[in-house]
C-alpha positions, 0 to 999 in steps of 0.5 A: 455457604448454606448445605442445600437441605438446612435452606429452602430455594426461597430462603437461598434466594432472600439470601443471595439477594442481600448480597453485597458486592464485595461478598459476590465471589465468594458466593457464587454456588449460591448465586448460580442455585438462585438463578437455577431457580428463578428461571424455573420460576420463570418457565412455569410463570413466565409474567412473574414480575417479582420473579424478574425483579429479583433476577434483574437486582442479581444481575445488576449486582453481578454487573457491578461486582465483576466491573473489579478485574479480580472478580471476573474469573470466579464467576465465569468458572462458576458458570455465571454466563452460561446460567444467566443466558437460559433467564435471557432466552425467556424474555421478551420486549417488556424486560427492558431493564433485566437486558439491561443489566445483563448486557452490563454483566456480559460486557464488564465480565469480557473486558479484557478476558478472553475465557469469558468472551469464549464463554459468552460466545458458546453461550449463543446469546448472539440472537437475542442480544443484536436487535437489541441495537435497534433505536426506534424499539429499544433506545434506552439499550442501544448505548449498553449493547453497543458497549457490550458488543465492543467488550466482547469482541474486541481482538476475539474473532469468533465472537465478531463473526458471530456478530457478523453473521447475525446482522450485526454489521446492519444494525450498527450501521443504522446507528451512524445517522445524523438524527440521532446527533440531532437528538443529542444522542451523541453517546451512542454514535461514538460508542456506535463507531468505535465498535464499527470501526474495531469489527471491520478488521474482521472479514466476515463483518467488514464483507457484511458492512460493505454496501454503498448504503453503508458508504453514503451513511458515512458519508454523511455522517462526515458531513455532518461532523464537520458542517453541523457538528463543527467537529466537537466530537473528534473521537466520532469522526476518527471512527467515521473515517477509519472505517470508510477507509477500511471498507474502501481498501481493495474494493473496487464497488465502494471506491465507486460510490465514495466517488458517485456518491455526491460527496467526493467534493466535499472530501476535497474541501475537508482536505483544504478548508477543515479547521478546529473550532475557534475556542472561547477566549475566555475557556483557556486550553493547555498548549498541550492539548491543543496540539494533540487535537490537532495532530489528530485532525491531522491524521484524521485528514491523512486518512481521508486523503487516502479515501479520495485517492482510492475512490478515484483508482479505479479505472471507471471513476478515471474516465468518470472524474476526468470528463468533470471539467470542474472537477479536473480543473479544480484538481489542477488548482488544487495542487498549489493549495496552502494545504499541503495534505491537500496539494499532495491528494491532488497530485495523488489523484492527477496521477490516478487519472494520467493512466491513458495516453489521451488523458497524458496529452491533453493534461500537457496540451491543454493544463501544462500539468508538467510544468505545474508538477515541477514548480511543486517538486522544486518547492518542497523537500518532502520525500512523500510528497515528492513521490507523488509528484515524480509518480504522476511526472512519470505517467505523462512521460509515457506517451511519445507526444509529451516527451519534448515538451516535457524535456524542454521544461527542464525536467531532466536536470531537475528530476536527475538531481533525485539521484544525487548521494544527499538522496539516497534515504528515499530510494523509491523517489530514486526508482521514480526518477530513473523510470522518467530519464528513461522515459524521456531519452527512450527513441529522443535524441534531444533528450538523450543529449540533455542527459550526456551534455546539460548540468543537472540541479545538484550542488556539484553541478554534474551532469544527469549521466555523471549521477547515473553512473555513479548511481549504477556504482553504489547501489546495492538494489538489483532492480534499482541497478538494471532499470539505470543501466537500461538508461544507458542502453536507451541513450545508445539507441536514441543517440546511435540513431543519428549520424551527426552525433559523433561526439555523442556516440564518442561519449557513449564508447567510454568503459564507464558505460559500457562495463555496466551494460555488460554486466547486465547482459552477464548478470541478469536473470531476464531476457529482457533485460540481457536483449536489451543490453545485448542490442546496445552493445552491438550497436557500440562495437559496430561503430567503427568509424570513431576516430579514437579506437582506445575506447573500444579496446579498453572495452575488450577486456570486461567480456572475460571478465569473471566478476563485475567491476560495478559491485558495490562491495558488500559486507561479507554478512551481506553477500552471504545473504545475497546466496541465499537469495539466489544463485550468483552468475559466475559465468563471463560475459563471452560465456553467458552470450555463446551459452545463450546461443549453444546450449538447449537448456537456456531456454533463450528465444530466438530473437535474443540469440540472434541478436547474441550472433550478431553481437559476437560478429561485431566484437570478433571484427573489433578485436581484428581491428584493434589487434587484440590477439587475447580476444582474438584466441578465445573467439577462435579456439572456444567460440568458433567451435561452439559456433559451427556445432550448433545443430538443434536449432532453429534454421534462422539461429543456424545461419546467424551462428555460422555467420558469427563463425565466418567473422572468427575465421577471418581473424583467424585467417588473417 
């Protein structure tokens, strides 16, 4: 170092600009005296060229110093980056190379440190660094501002909303053109890209880059990667389509113009028919890599599948798309494709368009869509893909006119099968499962049938109630354990529905099945769910001419039951978690259906307590007609009062209470 009165600022500068790279961090006082000086060099003779020149040979100095990791943090203590904005803010368009070499400094000096891009970022550069990225004025920057823009942003937000919000997202944008791949300019588009597609995790640039203008330019992009490009630069189109996907995520505007933008066939074809250029035989690649390139056209297709089931979720492009009669049928074509990725982007799609009754009907009626779904769900073993047809299965299930046609298709033996133990690592197809048996016994007798008496697909050869029960009995999974009971439920309705079902009806009595509806009604938090529960039994416990009455006698005892019998049995780290998550019922089933009925804090309506009435008439006239003097005792010394002291209610829950009271006071009486 040289003491400021021995040299004069001419001497200094001659002498910083011998400097060699190795020599840079140790001399950084100097460095920051030079650049002090040529910028006021440059204030009074803003056309110095030799002023620029030697400023331009400092920088580029610096930039090739600080490109070694050592290096960065001296230089941004010495106020290297603040020093050198005050030489940026004087330029003008002519200083080409000088921006050059600073962008160069900036963005080697931030790779991988963050104090310097805070320091880059307080240095407010941003408006004299972003037009930078316009082609037609500045082509031969445009790749180092890109660069420069991705060092210093990169998992830094203050410096991506500062990119954001300088028009940042539309000049980046502009550079996503298919011309300049054209004019060979390819570096640039995968820089582009790559800084695109790191941004849009930002908010504030991922709201700027999301326009249709900029959807339509990636699509064309894709299109040309693919068609012109033969996708020889799959870096480029990782970009291109992550970052589609990231601006189609949760926006329902975006995910119409993909689907209106003219390009949405082409998405599909690039699902079924996009392949890895053919390499020259006489270029041999490693085994290796070509399956990595391959695996990354593969997830490259997975994310465009996602952009077409998307782009079709919303409830304008369902009417839309669904009306393209060439569109729907090539869809429905579509899901037998060789592709699998392609077949299971269909489904996908199928079951974004199956979400209106009309559109359910005629997929069945007029495409036999059911069937084409069940020939698929037997051909693979694919948890994912079955998902996605057991998701579209169940929005057909859902108008009652699909329900025969569907059940005379076999699918409550096949789709049972889902809840065979060998299934259990794939719960939600599980979920799926019970949501379409449900579907289909609910109001149909045939189908309910088919549930109790047919043979479900399954190596055991048990039927699809046999898989339910024993379901309910090992499932840990609350919600997955109430929607299969609510099978049972339905099937006692849809089964209690007909007179000539006595052997049905007869089946329905076992303790097997109604143990866990009474569980339910005993455990459940939800009203209704407990209605639902409670309707069914009423209907079991008012079905007194089976001929056998042993059913309904085993059946008594669960009412006072304290715990469920269907507990799985938990470890005990497992039920103190299940505590904490919320408080257990420990109440009996007589107890939660009087308190139901009597007490003002259970907030119950009065449908539901009615029907609770109802329910303790019905089990008070079994317990008579079975001669359960342990019920019958209960009924009489702690129900009947609550019964007849019910006040501040309702006058229809009133006459439903002392209704029930009368049946106890004939067993009483008797």
């Amino acid at each position: 170092m040289f003491p400021h009165n021995t040299m004069t600022d001419d001497n200094k500068l001659s002498h910083v600009l011998t400097l060699q790279i190795s020599e840079v961090h140790t001399h950084t006082t100097a460095l920051v005296e030079a650049i002090r000086y040529l910028h006021k060099t440059l204030l009074h003779t803003p056309s110095d060229t030799g002023a620029w020149e030697n400023a331009t040979h400092i920088l580029q100095v610096m930039a090739d110093t600080v490109r070694q990791e050592s290096a960065r943090t001296p230089l941004g203590e010495a106020g290297l980056v603040e020093e050198t904005a005050t030489l940026l803010r004087l330029t003008h368009k002519e200083h080409i190379e000088f921006k050059l070499q600073v962008l160069r400094f900036y963005g080697n000096m931030c790779f991988d440190h963050d104090e310097n891009r805070k320091r880059v970022q307080e240095a407010q550069i941003m408006p004299f660094v972003l037009p930078l990225l316009d082609y037609n004025v500045y082509p031969q920057v445009v790749y180092i501002c890109s660069a420069f823009c991705f060092n210093v942003s990169v998992n830094y937000k203050p410096v991506q909303v500062d990119i954001a919000n300088h028009g940042g997202a539309a000049l980046l944008g502009q550079l996503l053109d298919p011309r300049l791949m054209q004019e060979g300019e390819d570096s640039i588009i995968t820089m582009a890209s790559k800084v695109v597609d790191t941004l849009l995790d930002e908010e504030s640039f991922r709201d700027a880059f999301s326009t249709e203008a900029s959807v339509v330019r990636l699509l064309k992009m894709i299109h040309y990667g693919w068609k012109e490009d033969e996708l020889s630069h799959l870096d480029i189109m990782e970009h291109l389509t992550d970052a589609l996907l990231q601006i189609v995520l949760d926006n329902d505007a975006m995910q119409n113009t993909v689907a209106t933008s003219g390009f949405f066939p082409l998405l599909l074809d690039f699902l079924e028919y996009a392949d890895l250029p053919v390499e020259d035989p006489q270029e041999t690649q490693k085994e290796a890599e070509e399956e990595k390139e391959e695996k990354r056209l593969a997830d490259m297709k997975e994310t465009i599948s996602k952009i077409a089931v998307y782009a079709t979720s919303t409830d304008e492009m369902m009417e839309s798309i669904y009306k393209e009669d060439a569109t729907l049928k090539r869809l429905v074509e579509m899901i037998h494709s060789p592709s699998i990725i392609a077949s299971q982007t269909a489904t996908y799609i199928l079951g974004n368009l199956a979400r209106t009754d009309e559109h359910c009907v005629e997929l069945v009626a007029n495409y036999g869509l059911e069937k084409e779904l069940l020939k698929l769900f037997q051909s693979t073993e694919s948890g994912i893909f079955q998902y996605a047809i057991l998701g579209c299965l169940k929005h057909l299930c859902l108008p009652k006119e699909n329900k025969t046609v569907i059940g005379d298709e076999g699918t409550i033996e096949i789709i049972a099968s889902m809840l065979d133990t060998s299934k259990d690592l794939v719960k939600r197809n599980q979920f799926f499962a019970i949501g379409i048996l449900k579907l289909l016994c609910t109001g149909h007798y045939e189908n309910s049938r088919r549930i109790i008496q047919e043979t479900a697909m399954t190596e055991e050869k048990q039927t699809p109630i046999e898989l339910i029960l024993a379901f309910i009995q090992r499932v840990d999974d609350v919600a997955a354990k109430s929607e299969a009971t609510r099978i049972l439920t339905h099937l006692v309705r849809s089964i209690g529905s007909q007179q000539e079902s006595l052997a049905l009806r007869t089946t329905l009595l076992q303790h097997p099945i109604i143990e866990p509806i009474i569980e339910m009604v005993r455990s459940s938090k939800f009203m209704v769910l407990k209605n639902d529960g409670i309707v069914a039994l009423t209907l079991l416990f008012a079905d007194t001419d089976v001929p056998s009455k042993n059913s309904l006698a085993e059946a008594l005892p669960f009412l006072v039951a304290v715990h469920s019998l269907v507990s799985v049995e938990n470890t005990e780290a497992d039920q103190e978690e299940e505590e904490e998550k919320e408080e257990k019922e420990t109440r009996t089933f007589l107890q939660v259906i009087v308190d139901s009925i009597c007490s003002e804090s259970e907030q119950v309506p009065d449908e539901i307590r009615c029907n609770a009435c109802t329910l303790l008439e019905m089990i008070a006239g079994i317990a008579r007609l079975v001669e359960n003097k342990h019920i019958s005792d209960i009924f009489s010394t702690e129900v009947y009062p609550q019964l007849r002291a019910i006040e501040n209610a309702s006058p229809i829950v009133v006459t439903r209470a002392n209704k029930a009271a009368d049946s106890i006071l004939m067993g009483i009486k008797a």
